[in-house]
N, C-alpha and C positions, 0 to 999 in steps of 0.2 A: 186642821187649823182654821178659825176662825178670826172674826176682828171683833171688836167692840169699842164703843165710843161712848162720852154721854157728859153732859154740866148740867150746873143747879139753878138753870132757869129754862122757861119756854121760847125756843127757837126753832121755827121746820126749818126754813132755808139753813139754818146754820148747821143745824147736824146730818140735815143730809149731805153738805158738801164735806163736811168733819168725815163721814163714815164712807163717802165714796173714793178716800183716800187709801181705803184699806180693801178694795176690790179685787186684789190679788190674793186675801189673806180666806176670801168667800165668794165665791162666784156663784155660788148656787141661790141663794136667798138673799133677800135683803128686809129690813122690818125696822120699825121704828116706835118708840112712846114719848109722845109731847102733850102730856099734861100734868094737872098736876104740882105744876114747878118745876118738873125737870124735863131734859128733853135726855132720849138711849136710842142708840141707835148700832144695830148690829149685822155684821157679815157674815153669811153660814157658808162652810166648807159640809155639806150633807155625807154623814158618817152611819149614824144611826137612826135610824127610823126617818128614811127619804122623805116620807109624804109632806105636806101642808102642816100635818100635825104637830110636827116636828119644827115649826117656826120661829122663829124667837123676832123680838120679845115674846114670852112665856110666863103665863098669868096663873094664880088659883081660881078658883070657882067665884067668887066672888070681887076677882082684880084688883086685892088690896097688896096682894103681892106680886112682883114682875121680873124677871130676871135676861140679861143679856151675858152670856158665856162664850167662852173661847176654853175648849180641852175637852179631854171625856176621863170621866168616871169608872174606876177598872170595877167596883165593888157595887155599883148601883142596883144591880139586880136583888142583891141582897136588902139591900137601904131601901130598894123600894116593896118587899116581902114584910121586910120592918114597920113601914111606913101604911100598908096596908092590913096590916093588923091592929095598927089603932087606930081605922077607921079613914083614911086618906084614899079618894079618890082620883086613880090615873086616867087619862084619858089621850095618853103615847103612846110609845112605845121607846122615848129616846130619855136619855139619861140623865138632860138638862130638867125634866120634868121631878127627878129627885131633889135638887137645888129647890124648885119651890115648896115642894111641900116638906123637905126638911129644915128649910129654914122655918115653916111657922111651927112645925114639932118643937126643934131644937137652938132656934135663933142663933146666938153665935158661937154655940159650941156645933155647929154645921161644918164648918170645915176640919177639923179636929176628927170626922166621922169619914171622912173621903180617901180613898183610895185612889190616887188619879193626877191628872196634867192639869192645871185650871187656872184660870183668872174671870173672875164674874163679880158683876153691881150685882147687887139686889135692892131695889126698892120695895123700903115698907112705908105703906102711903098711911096708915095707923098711927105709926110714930114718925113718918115726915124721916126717914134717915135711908143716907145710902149707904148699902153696907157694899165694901171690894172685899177681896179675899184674893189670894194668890197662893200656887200649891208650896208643897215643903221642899222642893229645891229650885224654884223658883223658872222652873222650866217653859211656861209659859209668860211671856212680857207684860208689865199693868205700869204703865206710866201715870202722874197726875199733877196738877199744878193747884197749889192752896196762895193766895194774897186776894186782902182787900174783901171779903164775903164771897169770892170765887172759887169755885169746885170746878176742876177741868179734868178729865182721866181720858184713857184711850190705850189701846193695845200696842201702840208707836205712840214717841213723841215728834212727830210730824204733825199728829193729829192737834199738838197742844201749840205747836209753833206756830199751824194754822188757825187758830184760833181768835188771835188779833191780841196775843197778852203780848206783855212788853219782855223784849228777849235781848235779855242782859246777862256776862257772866261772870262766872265768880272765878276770880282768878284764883283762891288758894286752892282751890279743885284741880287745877291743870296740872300740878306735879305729877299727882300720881298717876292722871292717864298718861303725861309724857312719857310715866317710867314704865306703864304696865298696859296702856290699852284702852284701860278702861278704868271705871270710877270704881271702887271699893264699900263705899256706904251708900246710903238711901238719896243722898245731896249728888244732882247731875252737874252738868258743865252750868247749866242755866240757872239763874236766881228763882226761888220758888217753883221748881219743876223739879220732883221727886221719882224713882221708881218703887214701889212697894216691896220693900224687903220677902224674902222667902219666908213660907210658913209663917205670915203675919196677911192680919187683916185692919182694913181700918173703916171707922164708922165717922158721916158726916150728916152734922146735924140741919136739917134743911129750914126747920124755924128758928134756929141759933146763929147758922149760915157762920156755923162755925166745924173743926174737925175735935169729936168729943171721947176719938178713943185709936189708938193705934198700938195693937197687942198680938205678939208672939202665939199660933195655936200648938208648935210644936218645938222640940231641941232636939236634934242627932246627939244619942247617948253614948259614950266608949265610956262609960261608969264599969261595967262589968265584962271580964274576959268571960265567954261562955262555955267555948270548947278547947283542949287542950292538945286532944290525940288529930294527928295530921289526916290518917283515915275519914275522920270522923268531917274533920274540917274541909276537904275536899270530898265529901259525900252531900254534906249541907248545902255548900256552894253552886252546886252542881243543880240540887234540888230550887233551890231558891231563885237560879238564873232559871231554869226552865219554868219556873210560876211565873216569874215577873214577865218573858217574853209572852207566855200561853194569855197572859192578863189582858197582854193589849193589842191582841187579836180578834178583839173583839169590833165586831165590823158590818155593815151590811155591803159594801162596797168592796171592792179586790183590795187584798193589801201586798204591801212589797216591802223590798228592803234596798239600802245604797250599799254597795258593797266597795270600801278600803282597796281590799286585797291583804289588810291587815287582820290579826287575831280576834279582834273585840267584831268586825263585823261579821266576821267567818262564822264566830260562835254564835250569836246573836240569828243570824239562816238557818245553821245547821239545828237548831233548835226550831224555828219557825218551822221546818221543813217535815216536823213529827205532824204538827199540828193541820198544814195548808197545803191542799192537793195541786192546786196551781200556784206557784207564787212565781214572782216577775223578781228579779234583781236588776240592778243599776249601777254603772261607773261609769266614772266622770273621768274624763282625761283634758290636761291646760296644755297651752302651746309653750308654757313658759316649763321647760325641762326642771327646774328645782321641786315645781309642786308635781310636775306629772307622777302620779303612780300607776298609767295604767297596765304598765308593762307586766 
């Protein structure tokens, strides 16, 4: 877990106080880009490729491209196999470095190509536009605020509260978190502060100092039943959960698991447990007996 933060002008004092909001979300590093016209500033939780190397903000060869992420990349080795055969220079070893140089390969059909947990700006300082992106079930957080030629985003909206916009709400929004929790579409509790929808990314235009594109990179299809026989269908299943676990074992650091005491977390070890010679489990016990499960 990561944080990121960043708006569409130059600010240091602002965004380092914006990004030391999210200290928890990154202890390990901290980094920042205020020029330019925009100010990015980012929190590392070091996952892959511990060194210096591995910093963000994270640049191309010639700094016209810059990127600050939060997530990792299950497919990147691949992407960047791809990406080095037509001539892209790595100079990591961590996964964020695929973000840059498949965005100047493949611009915004980049996210469309990832396998993975993500939410990440990119600055293309060529075309003046920040591009966000957010994975396909929305699994990592991208908040943002658009009024008046104002770009404000950040991995919480704490960061955008803090920011000094004006924090107003919309009342026909409060139903449905009254009835459910939480908000339902892209429109939060607050006037002009947005969360970016899942598997949708949007681009802001930094000379227009306007938002010039916010578009779906993918849809969950049930168009087509594929398998019929139950065998078959609990053979697949089975394969499919152990890729997707073995995928995000990828690590330079110890990994672990929380463990329920329920089915979904039991499966989710017992599978890790093929792949990870040490692994650590965790449960959580409350005082308040309705939620305890540690029994």
């Amino acid at each position: 877990m990561c944080g990121i933060a960043g708006f569409s002008w130059e600010d240091h004092e602002k965004i380092r106080a914006l990004t030391e909001l999210l200290n928890h979300r990154g202890p390990d590093q901290t980094g920042f880009h205020v020029d330019n016209g925009v100010s990015l500033g980012h929190k590392r939780l070091s996952i892959l490729d511990l060194s210096q190397r591995g910093k963000q903000p994270m640049y191309n060869e010639d700094r016209s491209v810059c990127v600050i992420y939060n997530g990792e990349i299950y497919n990147f080795r691949a992407l960047r196999n791809e990406l080095e055969m037509t001539g892209h220079h790595f100079e990591s070893n961590s996964d964020t470095e695929v973000l840059v140089h498949g965005y100047e390969e493949w611009g915004t059909e980049l996210p469309s190509r990832l396998n993975g947990q993500f939410a990440f700006c990119i600055f293309d300082l060529h075309n003046q536009k920040l591009f966000l992106a957010r994975d396909r079930f929305g699994i990592k957080p991208l908040y943002y605020y658009y009024h008046d030629d104002t770009f404000i985003f950040g991995s919480e909206m704490k960061v955008i509260l803090r920011a000094g916009v004006p924090k107003e709400l919309v009342p026909d929004n409060m139903q449905s978190y009254w009835m459910l929790g939480f908000r339902t579409g892209p429109q939060t509790l607050l006037k002009n502060v947005f969360h970016l929808p899942a598997a949708h990314y949007i681009s802001y235009d930094l000379r227009k100092k306007r938002i010039d594109l916010i578009q779906p990179f993918w849809r969950l299809n049930f168009s087509q039943d594929y398998l019929s026989d139950e065998n078959e269908i609990m053979e697949t299943l089975a394969e499919k959960l152990e890729t997707s676990v073995k995928r995000r074992l990828l690590s330079d650091v110890p990994v672990g698991a929380f463990l329920s005491g329920g089915v979904d977390s039991s499966i989710i070890v017992a599978l890790m447990r093929k792949h990870v010679s040490a692994l650590k489990t965790f449960s959580i016990n409350f005082d308040y007996s309705d939620f305890n499960e540690s029994s």
